[in-house]
N, C-alpha and C positions, 0 to 999 in steps of 0.2 A: 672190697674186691678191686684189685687193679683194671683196667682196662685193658683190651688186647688192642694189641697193632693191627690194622689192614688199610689196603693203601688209598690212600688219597685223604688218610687221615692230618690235619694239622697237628703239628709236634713243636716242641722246644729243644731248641740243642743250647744246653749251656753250660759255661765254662768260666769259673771265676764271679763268679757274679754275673757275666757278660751274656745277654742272650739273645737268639735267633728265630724266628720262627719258621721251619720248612716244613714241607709236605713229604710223607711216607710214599716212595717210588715203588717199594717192592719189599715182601715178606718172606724170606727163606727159612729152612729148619723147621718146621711146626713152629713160627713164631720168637726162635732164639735168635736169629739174625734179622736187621732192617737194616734196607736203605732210604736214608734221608737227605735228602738236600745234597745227594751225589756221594754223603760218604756211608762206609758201614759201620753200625755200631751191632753189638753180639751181647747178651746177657750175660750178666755174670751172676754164677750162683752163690757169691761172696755175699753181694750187695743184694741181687735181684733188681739190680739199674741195667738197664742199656748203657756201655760206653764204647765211647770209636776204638775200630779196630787197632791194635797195636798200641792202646793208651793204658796206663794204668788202671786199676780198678777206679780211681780216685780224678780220673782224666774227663774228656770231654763228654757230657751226659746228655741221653735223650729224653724229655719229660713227657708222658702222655698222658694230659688231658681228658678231662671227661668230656 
């Protein structure tokens, strides 16, 4: 079972290998949109990944942690 989003949770935003750790600001849609670390990222039901808004399926990801 994935874990859901709510805020103040810590997350992973990563890109390339490259990664961040920020905090969940805010939960929109039942859960399909989050903001993190100032940006948004929106599910997608391709993947079932969070990725930043306006990025590819394959773009910048949100990882959530148990």
């Amino acid at each position: 079972m994935k874990p859901v989003p709510r805020v103040g949770m810590k997350v992973r935003v990563v890109l390339l290998g490259a990664e961040r750790t920020v905090v969940i600001e805010d939960v929109r849609d039942d859960g399909r949109t989050v903001v993190a670390g100032g940006q948004v990222f929106t599910l997608r039901t391709l993947t079932g990944r969070f990725v930043l808004e306006g990025d590819p399926y394959y773009g910048s990801r949100l990882v959530l942690d148990r």
